[in-house]
Backbone bond lengths (Angstrom), bond angles and torsions (degrees), N, CA, C in turn:
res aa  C-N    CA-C-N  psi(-1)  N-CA   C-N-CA  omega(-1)  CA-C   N-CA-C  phi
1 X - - - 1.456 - - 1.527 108.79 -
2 X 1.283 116.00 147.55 1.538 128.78 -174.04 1.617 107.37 -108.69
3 X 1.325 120.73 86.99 1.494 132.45 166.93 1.095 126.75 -78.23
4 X 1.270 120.29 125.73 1.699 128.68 -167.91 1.514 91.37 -132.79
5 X 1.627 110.07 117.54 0.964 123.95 156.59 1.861 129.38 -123.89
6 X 1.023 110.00 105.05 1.805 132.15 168.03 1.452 77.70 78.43
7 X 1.539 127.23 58.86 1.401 118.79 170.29 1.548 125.31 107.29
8 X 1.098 108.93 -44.62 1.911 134.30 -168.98 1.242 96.95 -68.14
9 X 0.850 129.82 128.65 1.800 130.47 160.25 1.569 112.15 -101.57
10 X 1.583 114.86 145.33 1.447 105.97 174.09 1.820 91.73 -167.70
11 X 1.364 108.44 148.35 1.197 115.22 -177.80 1.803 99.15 -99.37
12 X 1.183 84.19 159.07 1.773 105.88 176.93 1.563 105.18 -149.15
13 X 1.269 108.96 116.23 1.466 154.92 157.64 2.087 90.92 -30.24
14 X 1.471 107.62 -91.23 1.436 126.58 -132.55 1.979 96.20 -129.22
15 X 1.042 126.57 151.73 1.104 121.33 175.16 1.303 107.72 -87.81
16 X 1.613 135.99 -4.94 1.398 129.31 147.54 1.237 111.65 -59.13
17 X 1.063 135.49 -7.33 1.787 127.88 -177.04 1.812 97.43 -102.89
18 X 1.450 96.52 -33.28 1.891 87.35 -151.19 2.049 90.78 -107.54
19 X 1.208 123.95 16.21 1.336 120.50 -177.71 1.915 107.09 -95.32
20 X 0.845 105.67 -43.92 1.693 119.62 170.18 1.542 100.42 -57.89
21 X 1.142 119.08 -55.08 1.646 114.40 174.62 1.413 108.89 -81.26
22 X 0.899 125.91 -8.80 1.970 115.67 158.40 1.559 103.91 -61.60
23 X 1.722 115.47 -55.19 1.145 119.08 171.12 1.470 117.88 -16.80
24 X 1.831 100.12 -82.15 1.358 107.07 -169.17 1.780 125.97 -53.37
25 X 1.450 98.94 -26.60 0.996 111.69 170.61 1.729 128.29 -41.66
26 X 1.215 92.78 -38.87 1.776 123.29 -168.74 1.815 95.86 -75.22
27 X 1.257 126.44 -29.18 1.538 125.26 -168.72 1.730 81.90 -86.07
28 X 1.361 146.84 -0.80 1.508 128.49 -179.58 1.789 89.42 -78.70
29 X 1.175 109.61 164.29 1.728 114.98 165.73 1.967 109.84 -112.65
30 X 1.264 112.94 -9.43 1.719 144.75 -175.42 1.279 131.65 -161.89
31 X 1.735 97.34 104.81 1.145 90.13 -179.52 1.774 86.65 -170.18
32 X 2.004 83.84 175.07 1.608 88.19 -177.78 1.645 109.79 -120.47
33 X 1.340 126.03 165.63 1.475 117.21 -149.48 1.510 91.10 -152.00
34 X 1.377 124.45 118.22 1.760 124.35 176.86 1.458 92.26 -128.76
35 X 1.159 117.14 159.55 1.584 123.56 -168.02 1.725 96.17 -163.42
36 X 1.015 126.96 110.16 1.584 131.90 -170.78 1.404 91.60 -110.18
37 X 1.567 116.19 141.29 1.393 131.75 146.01 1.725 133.16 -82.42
38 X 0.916 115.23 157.30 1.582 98.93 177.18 1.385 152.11 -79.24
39 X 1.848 91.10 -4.86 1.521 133.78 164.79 1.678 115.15 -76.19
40 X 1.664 103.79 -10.92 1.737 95.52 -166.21 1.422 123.12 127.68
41 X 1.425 108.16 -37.66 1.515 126.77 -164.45 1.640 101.10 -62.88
42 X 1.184 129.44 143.01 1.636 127.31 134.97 1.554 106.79 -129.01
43 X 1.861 85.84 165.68 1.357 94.28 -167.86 1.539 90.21 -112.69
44 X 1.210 150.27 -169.80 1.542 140.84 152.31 1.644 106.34 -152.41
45 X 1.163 133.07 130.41 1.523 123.97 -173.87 2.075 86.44 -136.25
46 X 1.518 98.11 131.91 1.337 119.68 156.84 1.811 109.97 -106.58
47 X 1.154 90.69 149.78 1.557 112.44 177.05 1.774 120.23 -147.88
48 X 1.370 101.96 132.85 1.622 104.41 177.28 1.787 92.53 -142.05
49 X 1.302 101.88 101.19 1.708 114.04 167.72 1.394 99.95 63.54
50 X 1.419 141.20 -114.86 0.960 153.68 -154.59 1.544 118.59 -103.39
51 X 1.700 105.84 -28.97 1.337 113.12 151.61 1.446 146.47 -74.98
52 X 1.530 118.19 116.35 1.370 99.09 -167.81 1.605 101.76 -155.34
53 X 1.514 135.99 148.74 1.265 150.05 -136.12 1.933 114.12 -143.70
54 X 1.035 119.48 179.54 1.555 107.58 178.47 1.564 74.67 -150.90
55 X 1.653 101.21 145.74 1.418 101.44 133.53 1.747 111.19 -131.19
56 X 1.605 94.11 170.92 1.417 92.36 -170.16 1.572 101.03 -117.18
57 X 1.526 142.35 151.31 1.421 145.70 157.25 1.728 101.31 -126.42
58 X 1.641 102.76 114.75 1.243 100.38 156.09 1.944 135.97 -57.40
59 X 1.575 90.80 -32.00 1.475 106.80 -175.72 1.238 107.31 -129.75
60 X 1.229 133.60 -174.66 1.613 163.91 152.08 1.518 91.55 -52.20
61 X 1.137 151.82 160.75 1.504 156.42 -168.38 1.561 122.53 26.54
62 X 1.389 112.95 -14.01 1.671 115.79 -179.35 1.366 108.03 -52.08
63 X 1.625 117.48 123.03 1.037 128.31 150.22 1.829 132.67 -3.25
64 X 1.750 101.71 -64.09 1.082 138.75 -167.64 1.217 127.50 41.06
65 X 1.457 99.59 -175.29 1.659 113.22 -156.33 1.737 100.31 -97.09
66 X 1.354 126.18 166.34 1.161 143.46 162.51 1.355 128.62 -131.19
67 X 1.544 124.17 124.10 1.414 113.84 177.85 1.596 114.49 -44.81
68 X 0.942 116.78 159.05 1.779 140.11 170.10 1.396 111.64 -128.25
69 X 1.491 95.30 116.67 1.832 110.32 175.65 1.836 104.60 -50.37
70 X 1.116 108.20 -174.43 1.574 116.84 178.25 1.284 101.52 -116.96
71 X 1.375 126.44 -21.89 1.589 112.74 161.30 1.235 115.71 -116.70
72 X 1.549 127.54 141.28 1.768 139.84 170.56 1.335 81.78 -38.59
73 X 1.384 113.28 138.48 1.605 131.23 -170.97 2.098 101.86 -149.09
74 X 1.208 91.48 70.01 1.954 73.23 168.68 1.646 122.59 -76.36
75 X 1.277 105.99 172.25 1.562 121.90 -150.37 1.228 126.44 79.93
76 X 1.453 112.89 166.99 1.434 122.81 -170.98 1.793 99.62 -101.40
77 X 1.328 95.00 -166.52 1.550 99.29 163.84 1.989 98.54 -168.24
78 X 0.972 132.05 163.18 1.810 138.85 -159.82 1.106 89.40 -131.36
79 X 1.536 105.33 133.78 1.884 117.81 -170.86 2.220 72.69 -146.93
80 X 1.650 76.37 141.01 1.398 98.18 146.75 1.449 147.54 -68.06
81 X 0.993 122.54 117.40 1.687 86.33 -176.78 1.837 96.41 -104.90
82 X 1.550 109.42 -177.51 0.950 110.01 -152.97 1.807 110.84 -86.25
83 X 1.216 106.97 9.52 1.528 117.02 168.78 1.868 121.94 -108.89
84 X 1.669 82.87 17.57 1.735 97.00 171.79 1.711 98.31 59.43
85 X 1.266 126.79 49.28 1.478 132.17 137.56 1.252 119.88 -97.50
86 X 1.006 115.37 149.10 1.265 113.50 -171.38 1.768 114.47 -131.69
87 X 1.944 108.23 122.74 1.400 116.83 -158.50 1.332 112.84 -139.08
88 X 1.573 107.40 146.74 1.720 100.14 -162.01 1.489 75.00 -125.45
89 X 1.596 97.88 149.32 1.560 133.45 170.36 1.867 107.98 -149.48
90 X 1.494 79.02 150.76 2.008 100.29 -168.60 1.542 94.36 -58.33
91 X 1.740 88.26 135.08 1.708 103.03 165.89 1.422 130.85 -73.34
92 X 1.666 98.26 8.81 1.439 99.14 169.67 1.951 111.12 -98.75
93 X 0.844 81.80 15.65 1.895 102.54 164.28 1.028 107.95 -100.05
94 X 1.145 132.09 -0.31 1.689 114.97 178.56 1.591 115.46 -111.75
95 X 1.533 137.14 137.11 1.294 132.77 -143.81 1.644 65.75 -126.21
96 X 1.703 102.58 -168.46 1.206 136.59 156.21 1.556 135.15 -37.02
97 X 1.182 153.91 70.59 1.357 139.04 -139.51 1.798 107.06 -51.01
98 X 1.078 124.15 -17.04 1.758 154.77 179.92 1.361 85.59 -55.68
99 X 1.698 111.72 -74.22 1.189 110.28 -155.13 1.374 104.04 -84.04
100 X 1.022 152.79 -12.91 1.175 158.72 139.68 1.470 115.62 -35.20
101 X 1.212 138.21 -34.37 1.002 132.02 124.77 1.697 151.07 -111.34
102 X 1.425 96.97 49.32 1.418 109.07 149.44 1.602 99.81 -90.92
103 X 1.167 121.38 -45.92 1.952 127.32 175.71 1.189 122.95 -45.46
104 X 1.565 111.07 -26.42 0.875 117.00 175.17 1.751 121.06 -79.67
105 X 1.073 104.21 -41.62 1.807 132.21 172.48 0.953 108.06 -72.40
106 X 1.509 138.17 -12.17 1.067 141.90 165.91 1.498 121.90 -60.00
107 X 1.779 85.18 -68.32 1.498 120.11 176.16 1.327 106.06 -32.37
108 X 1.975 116.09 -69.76 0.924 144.71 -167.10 1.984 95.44 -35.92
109 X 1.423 95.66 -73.76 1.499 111.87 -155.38 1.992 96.06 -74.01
110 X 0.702 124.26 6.83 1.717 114.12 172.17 1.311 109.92 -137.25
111 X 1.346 107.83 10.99 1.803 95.49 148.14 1.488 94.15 96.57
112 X 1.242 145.66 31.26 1.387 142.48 175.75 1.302 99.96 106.69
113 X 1.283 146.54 -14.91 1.629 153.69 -127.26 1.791 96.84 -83.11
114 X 1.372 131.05 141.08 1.259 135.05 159.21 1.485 127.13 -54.77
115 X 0.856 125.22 95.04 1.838 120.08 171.82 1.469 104.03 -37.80
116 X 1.088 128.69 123.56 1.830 130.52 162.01 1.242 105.92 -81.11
117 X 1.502 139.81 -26.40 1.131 138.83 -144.41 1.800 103.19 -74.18
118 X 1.342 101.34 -10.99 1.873 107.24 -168.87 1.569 95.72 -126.03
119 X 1.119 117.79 143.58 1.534 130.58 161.53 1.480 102.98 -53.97
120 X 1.499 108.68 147.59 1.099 125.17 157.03 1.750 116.80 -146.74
121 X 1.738 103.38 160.93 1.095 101.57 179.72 1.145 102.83 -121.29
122 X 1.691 128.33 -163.98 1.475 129.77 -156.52 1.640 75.64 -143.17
123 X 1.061 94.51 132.80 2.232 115.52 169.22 1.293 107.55 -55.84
């Protein structure tokens, strides 16, 4: 898998190599998170403090999907991304940071595969 974090790219083999650095990942409070499979898939998760979102691309150009909170949530919230732009998306996109990464570990361990366990929507 091809992991890009706040910019950095680095491949990971095995989720014993790349699970300890999910960890560290979790002590950022902002940041941006791309994780490519080798079939096509990415996963992408933004986070600002307590807010944080998944998106999903089956392919190279797919539209894609976005998590959906469990409650109608109005307002935005401003996440960094990792080229210091700065972009607001609805807080009813933002799930659990938990589940945000179980989706992610998911991803990781089934080969690009979608977590069902969280709603998603299509862009």
């Amino acid at each position: 898998m091809k992991v890009t974090f706040k910019g950095i790219t680095q491949p990971y083999e095995t989720f014993e190599e790349f699970g300890p650095v999910l960890g560290h990942f979790d002590l950022e409070q902002q940041f941006e998170l791309w994780i490519s499979a080798p079939g096509g898939q990415s996963i992408s998760m933004l986070r600002n403090g307590d807010n944080a979102w998944l998106m999903y691309l089956r392919f190279d150009g797919d539209t894609g999907s976005v998590t959906q909170g469990a409650q109608p949530t109005d307002g935005t919230c401003v996440y960094t991304l990792a080229n210091g732009q700065m972009d607001e998306y609805p807080l009813s996109w933002c799930i659990p940071i938990e589940q945000c990464y179980e989706a992610i570990t998911y991803f990781f361990l089934n080969n690009g595969g979608q977590y069902e366990s969280v709603a998603w929507q299509d862009m």
